[in-house]
C-alpha positions in Angstrom: -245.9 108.1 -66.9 -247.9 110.7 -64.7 -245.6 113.1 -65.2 -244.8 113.2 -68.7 -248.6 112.9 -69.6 -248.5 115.9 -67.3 -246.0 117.7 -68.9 -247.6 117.4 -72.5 -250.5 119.5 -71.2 -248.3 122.1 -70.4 -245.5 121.8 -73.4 -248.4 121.5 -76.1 -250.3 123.8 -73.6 -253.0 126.0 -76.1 -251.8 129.4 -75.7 -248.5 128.2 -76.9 -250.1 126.8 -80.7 -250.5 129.8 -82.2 -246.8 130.9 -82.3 -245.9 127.6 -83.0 -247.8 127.9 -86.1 -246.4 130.9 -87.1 -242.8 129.4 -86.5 -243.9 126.5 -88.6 -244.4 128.8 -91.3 -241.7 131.7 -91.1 -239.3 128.3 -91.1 -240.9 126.3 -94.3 -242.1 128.9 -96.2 -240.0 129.1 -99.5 -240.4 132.6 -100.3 -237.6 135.3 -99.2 -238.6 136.6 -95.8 -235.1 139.5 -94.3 -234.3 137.3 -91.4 -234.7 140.9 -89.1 -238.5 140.9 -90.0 -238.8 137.4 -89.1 -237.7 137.6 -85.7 -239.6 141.2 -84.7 -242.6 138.9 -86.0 -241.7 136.2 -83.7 -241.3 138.4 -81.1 -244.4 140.7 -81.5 -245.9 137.1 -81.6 -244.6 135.8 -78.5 -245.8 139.6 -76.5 -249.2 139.6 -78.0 -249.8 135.5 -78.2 -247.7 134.4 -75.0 -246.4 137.1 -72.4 -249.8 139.0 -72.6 -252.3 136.5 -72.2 -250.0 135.0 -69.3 -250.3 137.9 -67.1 -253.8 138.1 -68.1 -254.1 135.1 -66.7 -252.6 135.4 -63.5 -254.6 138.6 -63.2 -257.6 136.9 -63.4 -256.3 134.0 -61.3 -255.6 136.4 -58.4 -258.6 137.9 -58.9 -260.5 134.6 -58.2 -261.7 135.2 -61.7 -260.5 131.4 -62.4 -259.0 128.9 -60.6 -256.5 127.0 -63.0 -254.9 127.9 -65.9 -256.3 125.0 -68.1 -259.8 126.4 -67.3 -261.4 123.5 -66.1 -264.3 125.1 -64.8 -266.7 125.9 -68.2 -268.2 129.2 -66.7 -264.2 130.5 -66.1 -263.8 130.1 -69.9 -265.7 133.0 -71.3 -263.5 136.1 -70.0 -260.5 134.5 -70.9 -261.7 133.4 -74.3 -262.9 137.1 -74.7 -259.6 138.8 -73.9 -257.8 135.8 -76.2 -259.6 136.9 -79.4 -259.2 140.9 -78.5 -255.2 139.6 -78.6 -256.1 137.7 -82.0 -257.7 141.0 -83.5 -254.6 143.3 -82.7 -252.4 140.4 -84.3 -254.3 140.0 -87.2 -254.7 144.2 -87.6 -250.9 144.7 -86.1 -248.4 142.5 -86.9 -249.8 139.8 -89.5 -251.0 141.6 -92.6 -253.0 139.6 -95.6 -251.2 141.4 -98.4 -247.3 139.8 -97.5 -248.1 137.1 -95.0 -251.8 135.7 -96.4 -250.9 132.0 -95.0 -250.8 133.2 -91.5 -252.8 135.9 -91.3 -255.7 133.3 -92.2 -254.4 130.9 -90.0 -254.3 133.9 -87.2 -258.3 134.5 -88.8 -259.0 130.7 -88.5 -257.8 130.5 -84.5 -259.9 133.6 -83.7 -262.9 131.9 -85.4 -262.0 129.0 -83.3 -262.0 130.8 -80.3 -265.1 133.1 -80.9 -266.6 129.1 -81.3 -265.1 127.9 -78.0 -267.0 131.1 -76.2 -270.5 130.1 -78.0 -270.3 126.5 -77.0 -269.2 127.5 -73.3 -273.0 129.4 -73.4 -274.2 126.0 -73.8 -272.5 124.9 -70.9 -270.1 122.9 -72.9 -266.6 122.2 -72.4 -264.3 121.7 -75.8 -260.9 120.8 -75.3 -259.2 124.0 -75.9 -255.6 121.6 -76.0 -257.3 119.9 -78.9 -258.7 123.1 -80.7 -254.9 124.6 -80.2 -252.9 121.0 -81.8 -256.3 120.2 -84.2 -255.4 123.9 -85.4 -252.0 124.2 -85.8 -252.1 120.5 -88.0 -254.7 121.6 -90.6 -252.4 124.4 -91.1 -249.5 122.7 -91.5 -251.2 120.3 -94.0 -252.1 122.9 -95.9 -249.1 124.7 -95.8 -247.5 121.2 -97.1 -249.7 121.4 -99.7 -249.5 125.2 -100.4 -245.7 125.3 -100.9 -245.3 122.1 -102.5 -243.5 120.8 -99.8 -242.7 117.4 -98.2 -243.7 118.1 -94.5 -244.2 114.8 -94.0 -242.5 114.0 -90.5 -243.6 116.9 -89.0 -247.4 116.4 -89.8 -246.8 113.1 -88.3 -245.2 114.4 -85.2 -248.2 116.6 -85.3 -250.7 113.7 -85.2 -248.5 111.9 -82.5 -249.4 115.7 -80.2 -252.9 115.1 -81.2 -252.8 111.8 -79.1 -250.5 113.1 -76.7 -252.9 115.6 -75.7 -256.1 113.9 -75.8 -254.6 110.6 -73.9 -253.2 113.2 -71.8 -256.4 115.2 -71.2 -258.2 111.8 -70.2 -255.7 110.9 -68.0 -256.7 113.1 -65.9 -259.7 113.4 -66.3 -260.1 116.8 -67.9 -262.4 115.8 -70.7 -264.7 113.0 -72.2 -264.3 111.4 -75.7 -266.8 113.8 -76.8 -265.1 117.1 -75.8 -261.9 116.4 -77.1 -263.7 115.4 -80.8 -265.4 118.6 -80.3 -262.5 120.9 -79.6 -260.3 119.0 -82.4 -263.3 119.8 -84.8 -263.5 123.0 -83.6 -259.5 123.5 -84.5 -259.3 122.0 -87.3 -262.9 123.2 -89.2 -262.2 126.9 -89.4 -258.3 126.2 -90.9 -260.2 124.3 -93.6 -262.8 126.6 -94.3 -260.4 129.4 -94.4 -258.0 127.3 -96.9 -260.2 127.6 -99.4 -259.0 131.7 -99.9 -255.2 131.3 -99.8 -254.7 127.5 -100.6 
């Protein structure tokens, strides 16, 4: 039991959600997308949302900048959180454009409001789940997308909800978070997705 509660923190680990989310969409959405464009996407994705942000991290790990790679430690969180939305500004201007991809360059919008949120609570010496804000996220999105396209998505919104608990029965497993934080960081997920729905929805 350890071990797979362990392992969900790293498989539905949050720098891993927002190219989920973007698969999520380049596979459900019903308009004609050249399958070449779709997978320099994905892969412009995965550099700017996954490869770059994991040697940042073990930059700043070496460093002594942080100590763990789930940023335990609330003062850690602000450096990383920084760098995370510069990477979220070059993917919105770079490779997700609002004039052929509005669904996911508002979801892209909504994760680096989320983020930007998760560095003004840390100045409050707060710690939100940044697990919950990535799975909270990537839900609302999907829901909407469900909606958006007319689609019956169904099984894998429930999937979705089954990560939710994953992660946050995960989280307190170990001891990572209280009741509170994870609320907090699924609120802080899921609030700019559904703010942001309201322009593409």
């Amino acid at each position: 039991m350890n071990f797979f509660l362990k392992s969900v923190s790293y498989i539905l680990h949050p720098i891993l959600m927002p190219l989920i989310g973007s698969i999520i969409y380049f596979t459900t959405a019903p308009r004609f997308i050249p399958e070449n464009i779709v997978m320099s996407k994905i892969i412009g994705l995965t550099i700017m949302t996954v490869l770059i942000p994991i040697v940042l991290f073990f930059i700043l790990k070496s460093s002594g900048m942080i100590t763990s790679f789930h940023l335990a430690n609330v003062k850690q969180r602000k450096i990383p959180l920084l760098l995370q939305s510069i990477l979220l500004l070059l993917v919105i201007k770079m490779i997700v454009d609002v004039y052929n991809y509005p669904e996911l360059y508002f979801f892209f919008l909504g994760i680096l409001f989320s983020s930007l949120s998760a560095i003004f609570i840390v100045l409050f010496n707060i710690k939100a789940s940044l697990h919950m804000i990535g799975t909270g996220g990537v839900t609302m999105f999907t829901i909407a997308l469900s909606i958006h396209f007319g689609m019956n998505l169904t099984i894998l919104i429930a999937a979705l909800m089954i990560a939710n608990g994953l992660v946050a029965t995960s989280r307190l497993h170990y001891k990572a978070h209280s009741n509170l934080e994870l609320i907090l960081g699924f609120l802080v997920g899921v609030i700019p997705q559904l703010t942001l729905v309201n322009f593409w929805l």
